[in-house]
N, C-alpha and C positions, 0 to 999 in steps of 0.2 A: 464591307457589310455593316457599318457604322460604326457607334462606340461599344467600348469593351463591353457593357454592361447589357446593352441588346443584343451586340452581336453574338455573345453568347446565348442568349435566349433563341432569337436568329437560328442558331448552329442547330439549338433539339428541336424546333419546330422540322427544321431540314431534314433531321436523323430520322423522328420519328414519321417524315413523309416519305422519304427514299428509302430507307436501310441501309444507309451509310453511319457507320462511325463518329464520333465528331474529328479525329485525325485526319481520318479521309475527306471529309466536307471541309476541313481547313487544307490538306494538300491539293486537292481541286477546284479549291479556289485560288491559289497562288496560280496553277495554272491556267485558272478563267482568265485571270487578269493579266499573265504572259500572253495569251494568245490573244488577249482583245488589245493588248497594248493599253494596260491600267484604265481601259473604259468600261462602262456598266452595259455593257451590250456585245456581242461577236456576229459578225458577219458572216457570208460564205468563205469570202477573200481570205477569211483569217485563218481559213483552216488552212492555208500555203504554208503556214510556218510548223507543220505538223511534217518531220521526215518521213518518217512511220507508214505515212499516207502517200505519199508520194509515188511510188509504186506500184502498191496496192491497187491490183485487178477491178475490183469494184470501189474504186475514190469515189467516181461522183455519185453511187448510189450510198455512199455510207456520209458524204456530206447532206446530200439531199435530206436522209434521213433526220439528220439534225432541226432542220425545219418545217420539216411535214407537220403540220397541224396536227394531224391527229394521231401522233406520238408525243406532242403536248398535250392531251387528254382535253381537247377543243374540240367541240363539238361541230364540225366545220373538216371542210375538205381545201385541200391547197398546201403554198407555202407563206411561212412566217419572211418577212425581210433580214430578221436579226432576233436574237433569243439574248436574256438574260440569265444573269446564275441560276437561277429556281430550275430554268426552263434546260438551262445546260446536265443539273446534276437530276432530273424528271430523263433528260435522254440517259444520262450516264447509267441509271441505276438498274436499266434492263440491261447491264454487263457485267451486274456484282455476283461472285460467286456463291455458287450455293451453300448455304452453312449447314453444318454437319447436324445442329441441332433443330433442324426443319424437320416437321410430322408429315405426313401423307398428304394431306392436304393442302398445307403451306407450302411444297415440294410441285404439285399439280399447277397449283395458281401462279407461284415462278415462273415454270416452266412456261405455261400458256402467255405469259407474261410474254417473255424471249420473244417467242413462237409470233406473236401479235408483230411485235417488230421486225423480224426476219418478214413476214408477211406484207406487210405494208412496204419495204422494201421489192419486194416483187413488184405488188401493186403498185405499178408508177401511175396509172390513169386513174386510181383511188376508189373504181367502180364496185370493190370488194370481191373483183373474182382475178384468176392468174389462167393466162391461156397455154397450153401444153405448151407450145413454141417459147414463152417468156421465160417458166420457168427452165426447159431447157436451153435458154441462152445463157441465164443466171448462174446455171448450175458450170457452163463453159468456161464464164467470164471468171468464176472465182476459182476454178480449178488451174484454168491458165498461166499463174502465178507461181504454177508448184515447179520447181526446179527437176523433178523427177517423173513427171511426165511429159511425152514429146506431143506434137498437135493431134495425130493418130489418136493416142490415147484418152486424150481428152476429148475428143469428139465423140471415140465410145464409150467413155464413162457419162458425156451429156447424156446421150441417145439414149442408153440404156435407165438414167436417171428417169427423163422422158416415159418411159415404156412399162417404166414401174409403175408411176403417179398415173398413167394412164390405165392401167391394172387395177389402182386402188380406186380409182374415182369412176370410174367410165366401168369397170366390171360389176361395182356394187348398184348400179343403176335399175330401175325397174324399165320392161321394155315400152312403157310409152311415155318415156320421161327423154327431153330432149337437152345434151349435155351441151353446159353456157361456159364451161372453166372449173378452175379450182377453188374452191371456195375456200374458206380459214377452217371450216368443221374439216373437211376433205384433205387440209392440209397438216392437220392434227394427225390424223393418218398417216400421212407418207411420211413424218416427222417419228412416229410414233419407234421409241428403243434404241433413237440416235443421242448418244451423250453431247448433249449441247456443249459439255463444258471442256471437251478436247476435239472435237469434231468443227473443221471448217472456222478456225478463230483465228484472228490475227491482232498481233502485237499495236495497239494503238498510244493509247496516252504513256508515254516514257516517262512514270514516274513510280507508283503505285501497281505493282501485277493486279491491274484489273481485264480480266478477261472479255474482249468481244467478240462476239458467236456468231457466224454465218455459216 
């Protein structure tokens, strides 16, 4: 991140864009640069050297995620070929834990924060809406993983995941409004009273307990 004297400068611009620490944007940076293999860029390819991942029910949607443009705050739909640190610790920070000293509102805006990325992970076609069937595939695919439930079970815990979201979105409707998906307003909703911060998270960067939420 160059010499001593900027890179420090460097670090509080970082701090003060993410909410990370300057520890933390120094210990993830050591592993930007394990994973890129000391280059100033990471690829897809390079998330292989992630164990973590490697099992992980939704890998290629939580790599994907890393590239999605518009989880780089780009105004633009698609994917990036390769992301730099900025662009790395910009993904990582929608996994930092909620701090005890956050008001009401700072607490809201986190949260929606997440939620935007959880979202966009849905949204693979980027259209801004999520169709009953995607998200009950998503809700399959990450359950799948759980060592304590059998295929049974996770098909009716999809289903019935399904039949809620459809309850929330599709119930509140007016009767000449024609239902397109789930929108991110709609998805605030179904989200709504689930503690992001133990709910659906898996163990990713082995370095720093940084929490990622799905």
């Amino acid at each position: 991140m160059g010499s001593s004297h900027s890179m420090s400068e460097e670090i509080r611009e970082l701090a003060d864009k993410t909410g990370f620490t300057t520890d933390q944007i120094e210990n993830l940076h050591r592993r930007f640069k394990q994973l890129s293999g000391d280059q100033p860029t990471i690829r897809k390819e390079n998330f292989d050297r992630i164990p973590d991942l490697e099992f992980n029910p939704i890998r290629s949607k939580i790599v994907h995620a890393f590239f999605d443009r518009r989880n780089l705050q780009e105004a633009s739909v698609g994917q990036v070929d390769e992301i730099n640190f900025e662009d790395f610790l910009t993904i990582m920070s929608n996994f930092r834990p909620i701090e005890m000293n956050m008001d009401e509102e700072q607490l809201d805006r986190f949260r929606k924060q997440k939620l935007k990325f959880l979202f966009h992970m849905y949204d693979a076609d980027s259209d801004g809406k999520i169709t009953l069937q995607e998200y009950r595939n998503v809700v399959q695919e990450m359950l799948s993983g759980n060592p304590h439930l059998d295929k049974e079970s996770v098909r009716s815990i999809a289903d019935g995941a399904m039949m809620e979201a459809a309850t929330i979105c599709v119930g509140q409707m007016e009767p000449d409004q024609v239902y397109e998906g789930i929108t991110f307003e709609d998805f605030l909703k179904i989200w709504q009273g689930i503690d992001l911060e133990t709910k659906m998270h898996v163990r990713f960067l082995t370095m720093e307990p940084i929490a990622m939420c799905y």
